[in-house]
C-alpha positions in Angstrom: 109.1 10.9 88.1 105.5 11.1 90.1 105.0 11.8 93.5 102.4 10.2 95.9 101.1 12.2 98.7 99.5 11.4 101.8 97.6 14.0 104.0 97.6 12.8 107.8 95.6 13.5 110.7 96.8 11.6 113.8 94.2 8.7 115.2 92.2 10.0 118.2 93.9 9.5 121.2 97.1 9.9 119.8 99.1 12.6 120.9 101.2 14.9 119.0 104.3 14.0 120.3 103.3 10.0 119.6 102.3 10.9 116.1 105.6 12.4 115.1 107.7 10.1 117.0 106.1 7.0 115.1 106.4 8.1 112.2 109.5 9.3 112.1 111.3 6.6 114.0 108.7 3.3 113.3 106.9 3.6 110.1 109.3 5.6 108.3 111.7 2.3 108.0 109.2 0.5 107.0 108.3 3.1 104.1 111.1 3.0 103.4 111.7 -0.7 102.0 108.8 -0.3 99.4 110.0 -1.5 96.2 111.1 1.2 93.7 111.2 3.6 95.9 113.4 6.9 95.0 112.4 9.2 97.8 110.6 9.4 101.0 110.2 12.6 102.9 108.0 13.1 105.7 106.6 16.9 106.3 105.4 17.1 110.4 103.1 19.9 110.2 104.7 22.5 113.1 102.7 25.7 112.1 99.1 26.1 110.0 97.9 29.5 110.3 97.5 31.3 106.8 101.1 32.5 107.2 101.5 35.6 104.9 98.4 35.9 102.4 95.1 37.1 102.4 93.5 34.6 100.7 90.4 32.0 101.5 91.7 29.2 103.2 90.1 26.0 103.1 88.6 23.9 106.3 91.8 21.4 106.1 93.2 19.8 109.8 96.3 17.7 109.0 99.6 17.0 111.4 101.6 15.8 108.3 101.9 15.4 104.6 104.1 12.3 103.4 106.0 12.8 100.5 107.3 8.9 98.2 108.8 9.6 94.7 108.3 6.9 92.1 109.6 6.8 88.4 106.0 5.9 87.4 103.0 4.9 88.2 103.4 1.8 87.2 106.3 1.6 89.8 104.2 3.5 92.5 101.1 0.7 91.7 103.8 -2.1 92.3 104.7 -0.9 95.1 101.5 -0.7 96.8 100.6 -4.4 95.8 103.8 -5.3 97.3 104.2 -7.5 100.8 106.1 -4.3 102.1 103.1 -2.0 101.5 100.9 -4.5 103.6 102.7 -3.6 106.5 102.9 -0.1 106.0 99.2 0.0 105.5 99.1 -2.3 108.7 101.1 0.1 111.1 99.6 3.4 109.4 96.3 2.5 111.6 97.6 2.5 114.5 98.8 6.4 114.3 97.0 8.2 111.6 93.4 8.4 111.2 91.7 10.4 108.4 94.2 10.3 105.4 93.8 11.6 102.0 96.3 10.4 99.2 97.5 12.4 95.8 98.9 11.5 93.3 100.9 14.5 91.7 102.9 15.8 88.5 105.7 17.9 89.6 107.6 21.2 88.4 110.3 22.5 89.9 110.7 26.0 89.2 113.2 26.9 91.4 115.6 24.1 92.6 116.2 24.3 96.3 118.4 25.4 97.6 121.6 24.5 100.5 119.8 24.5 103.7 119.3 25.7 106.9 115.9 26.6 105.1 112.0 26.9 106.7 109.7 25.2 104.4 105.8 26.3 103.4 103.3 23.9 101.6 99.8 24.9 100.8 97.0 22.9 98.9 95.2 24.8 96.2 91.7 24.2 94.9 90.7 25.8 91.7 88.3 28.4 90.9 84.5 26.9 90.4 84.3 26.4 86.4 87.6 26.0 85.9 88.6 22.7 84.6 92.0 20.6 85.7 94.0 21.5 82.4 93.0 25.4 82.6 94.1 25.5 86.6 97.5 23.8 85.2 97.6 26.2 82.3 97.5 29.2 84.4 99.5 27.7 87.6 102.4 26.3 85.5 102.7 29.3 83.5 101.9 33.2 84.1 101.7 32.2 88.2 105.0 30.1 88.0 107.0 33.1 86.3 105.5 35.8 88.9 106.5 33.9 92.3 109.8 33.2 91.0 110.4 36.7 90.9 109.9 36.5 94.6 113.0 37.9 97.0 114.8 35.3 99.2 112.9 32.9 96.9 115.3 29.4 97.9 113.0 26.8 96.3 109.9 26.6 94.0 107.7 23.5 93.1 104.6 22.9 92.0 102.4 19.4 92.3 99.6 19.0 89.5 97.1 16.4 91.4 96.1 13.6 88.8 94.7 11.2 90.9 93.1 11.0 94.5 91.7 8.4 96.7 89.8 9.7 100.4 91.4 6.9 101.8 93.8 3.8 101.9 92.9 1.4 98.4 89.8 3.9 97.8 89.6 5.7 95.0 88.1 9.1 96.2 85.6 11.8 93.9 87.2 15.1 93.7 84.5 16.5 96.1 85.8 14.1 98.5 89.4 15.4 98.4 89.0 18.5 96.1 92.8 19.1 95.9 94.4 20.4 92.4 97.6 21.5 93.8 100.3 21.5 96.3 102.8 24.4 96.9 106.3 23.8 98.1 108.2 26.8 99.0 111.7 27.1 100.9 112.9 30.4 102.4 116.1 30.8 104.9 113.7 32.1 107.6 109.7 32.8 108.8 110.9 36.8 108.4 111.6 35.9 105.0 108.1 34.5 103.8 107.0 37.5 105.0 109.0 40.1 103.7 108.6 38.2 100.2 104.9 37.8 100.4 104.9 41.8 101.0 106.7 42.9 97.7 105.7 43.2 94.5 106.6 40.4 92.8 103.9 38.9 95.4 100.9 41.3 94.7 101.3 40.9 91.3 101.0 36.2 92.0 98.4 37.2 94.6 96.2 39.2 92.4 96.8 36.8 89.8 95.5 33.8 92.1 92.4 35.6 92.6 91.4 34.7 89.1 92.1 30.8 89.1 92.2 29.3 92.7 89.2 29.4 94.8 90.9 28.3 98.3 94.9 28.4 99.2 95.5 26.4 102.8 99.1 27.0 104.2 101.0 25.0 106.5 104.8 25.5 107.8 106.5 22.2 108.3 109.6 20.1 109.6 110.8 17.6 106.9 112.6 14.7 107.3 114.3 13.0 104.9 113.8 9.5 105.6 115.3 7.9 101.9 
């Protein structure tokens, strides 16, 4: 299974409250008939400080990060030369403006877990000189083992990017969108993410980051589970 992400900044002129509301309770149903579909989760974007590390962040401004599991891409490219997607692309104009779309592997590490839980994503851009397969090498393996060593740790997955577009139907170069990764992590509370990203299962991911990822951008966020 593949996932397609979207990264969404609301339209000029729209206001919060519009953005969320629309999407949630117009677009979402539309989304939501796209042929093949398996999942659909939308992720409102409620906090984006660098919540817990001291890391570079990177210059991203997004209000949401769309989330549409397909069983291939095969599946995922039918479904976007489908009559449904035309009106999804038609309505997602009159919200979002600047949108950036992913195209991800996915490893779970650590299934998630029975809710209530607060969930943190964060895009990842590799080190400079590091190619795609040696950022997945060191991510999927040394980095995966460390943070799921992580206290209060309820969920772990990792999203290996393998194809981009800047836009809707545009393919996009990587310095366009220059996004290798994306970090989902679920914890019961905000007190939790912190208390975990102070121990030392965390100094030991942290200082390991350092060596393979040049720029980590957090974000907390709602999610809801629209299929």
């Amino acid at each position: 299974m593949i996932v397609r992400m979207g990264l969404l900044t609301r339209k000029p002129g729209v206001s919060i409250e519009d953005f969320r509301s629309h999407w949630r309770d117009v677009h979402g149903p539309l989304a939501a008939r796209l042929p093949g579909l398996r999942h659909y989760h939308q992720n409102h974007v409620v906090d984006s400080s660098q919540l817990a590390i001291d890391h570079a962040r990177g210059a991203w401004s997004i209000d949401g990060i769309s989330e549409l599991w397909f069983d291939s891409v095969d599946d995922m490219r039918r479904a976007i030369s489908s009559d449904a997607y035309r009106e999804v692309a038609q309505d997602h104009v009159r919200f979002v403006g600047d949108t950036g779309l992913i195209t991800a592997e996915q490893n779970v590490v650590v299934p998630v877990a029975a809710g209530p839980l607060v969930k943190r994503m964060s895009i990842l851009t590799r080190k400079k000189g590091l190619t795609p397969e040696q950022f997945k090498a060191e991510w999927w393996g040394f980095h995966a083992d460390a943070v799921k060593n992580f206290p209060n740790l309820m969920g772990y997955t990792q999203n290996f990017v393998t194809d981009r577009s800047a836009a809707l139907g545009q393919a996009g170069a990587y310095e366009a969108l220059p996004i290798d990764g994306m970090v989902e992590l679920w914890f019961r509370s905000v007190a939790d993410i912190e208390a975990a990203f102070r121990s030392r299962a965390a100094h030991v991911s942290q200082t390991h980051a350092l060596s393979f990822i040049e720029e980590i951008t957090t974000f907390l966020v709602e999610t809801h589970e629209v299929v």
